[in-house]
N, C-alpha and C positions, 0 to 999 in steps of 0.2 A: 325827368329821370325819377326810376321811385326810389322808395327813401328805405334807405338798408338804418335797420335798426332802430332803436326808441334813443332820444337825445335827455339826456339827464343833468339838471345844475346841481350842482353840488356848492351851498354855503355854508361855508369856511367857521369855524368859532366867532361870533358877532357880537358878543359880551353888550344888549344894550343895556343902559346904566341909568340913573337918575342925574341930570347935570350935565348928561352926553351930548354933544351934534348926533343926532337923528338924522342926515341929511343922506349919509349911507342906505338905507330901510328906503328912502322914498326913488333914490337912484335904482336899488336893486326891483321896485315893482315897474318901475318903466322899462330895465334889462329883462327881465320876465316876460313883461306886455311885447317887447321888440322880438326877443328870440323864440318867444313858443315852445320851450320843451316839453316834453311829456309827463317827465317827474320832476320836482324840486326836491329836494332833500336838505334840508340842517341838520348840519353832522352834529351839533350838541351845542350846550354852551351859545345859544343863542341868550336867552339873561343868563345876565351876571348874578344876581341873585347875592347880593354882597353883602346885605342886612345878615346874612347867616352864616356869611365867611367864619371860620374858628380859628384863621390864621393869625388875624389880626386884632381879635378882639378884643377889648380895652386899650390898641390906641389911640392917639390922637387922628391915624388915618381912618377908623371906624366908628367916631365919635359922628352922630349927628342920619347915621345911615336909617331904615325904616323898611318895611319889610313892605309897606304900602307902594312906597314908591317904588321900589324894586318891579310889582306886578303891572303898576303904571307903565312904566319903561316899557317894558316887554310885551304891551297892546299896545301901546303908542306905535311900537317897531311894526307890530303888527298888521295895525291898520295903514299904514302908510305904505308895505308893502304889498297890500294883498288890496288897494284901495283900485292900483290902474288893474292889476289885474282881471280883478272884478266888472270894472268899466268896460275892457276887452271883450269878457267873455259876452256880458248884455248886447254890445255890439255886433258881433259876431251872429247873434241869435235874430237880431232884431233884423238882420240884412240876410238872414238865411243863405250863410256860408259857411262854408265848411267848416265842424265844429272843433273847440281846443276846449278839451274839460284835462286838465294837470293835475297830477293826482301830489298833494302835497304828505310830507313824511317831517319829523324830525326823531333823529336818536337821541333820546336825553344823555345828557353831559353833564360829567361831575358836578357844572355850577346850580342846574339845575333839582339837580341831587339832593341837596343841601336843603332842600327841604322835608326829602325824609330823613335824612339821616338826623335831623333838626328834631323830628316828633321820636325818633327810636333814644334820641337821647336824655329828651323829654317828654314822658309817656304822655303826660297830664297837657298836651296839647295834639295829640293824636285826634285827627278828623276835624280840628280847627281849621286848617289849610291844607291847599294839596296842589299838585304839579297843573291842576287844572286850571287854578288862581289865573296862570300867565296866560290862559287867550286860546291856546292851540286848537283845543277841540270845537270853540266857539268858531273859529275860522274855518273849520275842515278839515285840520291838519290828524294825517294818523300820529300819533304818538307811541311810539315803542321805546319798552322800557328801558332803562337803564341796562349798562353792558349785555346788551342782548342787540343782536344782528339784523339788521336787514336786508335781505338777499332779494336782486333783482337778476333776471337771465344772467346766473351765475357770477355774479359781483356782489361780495358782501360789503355792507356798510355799516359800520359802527364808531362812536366816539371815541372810543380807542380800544386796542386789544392788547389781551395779555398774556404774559405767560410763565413757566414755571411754576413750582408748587408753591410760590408766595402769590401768585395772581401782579404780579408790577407790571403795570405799563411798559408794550414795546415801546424804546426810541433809539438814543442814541448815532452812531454811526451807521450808514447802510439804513436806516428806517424802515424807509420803503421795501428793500430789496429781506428784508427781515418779515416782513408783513406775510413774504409770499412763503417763504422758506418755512414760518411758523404755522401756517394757515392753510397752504398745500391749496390755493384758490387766489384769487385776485380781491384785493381787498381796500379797501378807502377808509379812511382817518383823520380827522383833527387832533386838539388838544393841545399840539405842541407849540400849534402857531407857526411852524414852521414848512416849507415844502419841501418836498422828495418824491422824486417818481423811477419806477426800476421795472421793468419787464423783461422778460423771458420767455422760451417759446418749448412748451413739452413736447416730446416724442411723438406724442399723435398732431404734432402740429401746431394744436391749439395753442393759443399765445395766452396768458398770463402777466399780470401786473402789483402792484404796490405803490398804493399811492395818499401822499399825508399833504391835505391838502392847505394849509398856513392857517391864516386868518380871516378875517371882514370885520378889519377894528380899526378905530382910530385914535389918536391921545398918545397921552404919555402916561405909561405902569409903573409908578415909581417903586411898585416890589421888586422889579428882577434887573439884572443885568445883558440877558438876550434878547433883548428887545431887538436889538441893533442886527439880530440873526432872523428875526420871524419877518413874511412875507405875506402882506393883505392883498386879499382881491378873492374875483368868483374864479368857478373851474365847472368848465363845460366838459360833458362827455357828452363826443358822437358817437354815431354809430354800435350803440349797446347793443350785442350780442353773446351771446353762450361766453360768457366772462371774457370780451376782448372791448374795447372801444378804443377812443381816438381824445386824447381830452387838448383842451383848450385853456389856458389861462387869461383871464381878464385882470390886472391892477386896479384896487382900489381906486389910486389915480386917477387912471385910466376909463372905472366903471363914473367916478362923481364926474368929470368932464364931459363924458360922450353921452351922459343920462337924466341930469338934473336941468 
């Protein structure tokens, strides 16, 4: 049967850390290696990048953080996921079968972020560090910037979107169903940690969607209280087409048992 459309992963805000199980990053390059899509995409917030948090600064939960390890983290995750992948692809080559080249993406995430906003606030370390520290381009990965869009056959993806004349993040109630109504397209999101999905079908047919897709985290954030509301794991879209597909959710759970 042939294959309607490009198959897309979409991982979740993955916050890796200094001190963290890693164990997630090596589960998701064998769900990679197993399912074959076309594009990956990290919707943001892959590091935590927490040495530059401003939330917490000077307390006792920010005591002892390091802007080193931070970028550790964040190749550690790296290479652990993109380790089977790589193994695949040589194999693949080497047995002269049909080929899988995935075109990797992330949209940078406010955690991310925090590294420029880290030099805008201190000049005098402008061109010390840069978003590149963490790995991305060394592996392949395209990087686009900060709130700014990535648009595949009519699916935009961003780490979150905004709106009104203050720029604040959609959430709240509806999420998803807000995404489309805001954005006038199908549209995908993290950030909140949380999931939501809403579709609807325009006039000319074409279906449309909104979709906020949780996390890829583990631990316990002793900053918030909704924790006990946000929902880890991947999320597969088939069938991408002219802004409709078919998505799939995987559990964290569900991805460390059936992949490690």
């Amino acid at each position: 049967m042939k294959k309607r459309g490009k198959s897309i992963l979409v991982i979740p805000d993955s916050h890796a850390r200094p001190n963290n199980d890693m164990r997630r990053f090596a589960a998701l390059g064998n769900f990679i290696t197993e399912k074959k899509p076309d594009v990956v995409i990290s919707i943001g917030d892959w590091a935590d990048v927490g040495s530059l948090c401003s939330y917490d600064k000077g307390t006792l939960h920010a005591e002892g953080r390091r802007y080193a390890d931070d970028v550790a983290a964040s190749r550690e995750a790296l290479a652990l996921t993109m380790g089977p992948v790589q193994q695949e692809v040589d194999r693949i080559i080497r047995n002269k079968k049909r080929r899988w080249h995935p075109e990797f993406h992330i949209t940078i995430g406010n955690h991310e972020q925090r590294i420029i906003r880290a030099q805008t606030e201190a000049p005098e370390y402008y061109g010390a560090f840069s978003i590149d520290d963490l790995g991305f381009k060394d592996y392949g990965w395209n990087v686009v910037d900060y709130m700014k869009p990535l648009v595949i056959d009519g699916i935009a993806f961003q780490h979150y979107f905004t709106s009104g004349v203050m720029g604040r993040p959609i959430g709240g109630v509806n999420h998803a169903r807000t995404l489309v109504l805001k954005n006038y397209m199908s549209s995908v999101c993290g950030h909140s940690h949380m999931r939501d999905y809403w579709e609807d079908t325009r006039t000319d047919g074409q279906r449309i969607f909104g979709l906020v897709v949780g996390c890829y985290d583990e631990g316990d954030h002793h900053y918030t209280e909704e924790q006990k509301r946000w929902w880890s794991g991947l999320v597969m879209l088939h069938e991408v087409e002219d802004g409709s597909a078919e998505p799939a959710f995987f559990s964290t759970d569900y991805v460390l048992r059936r992949y490690l």
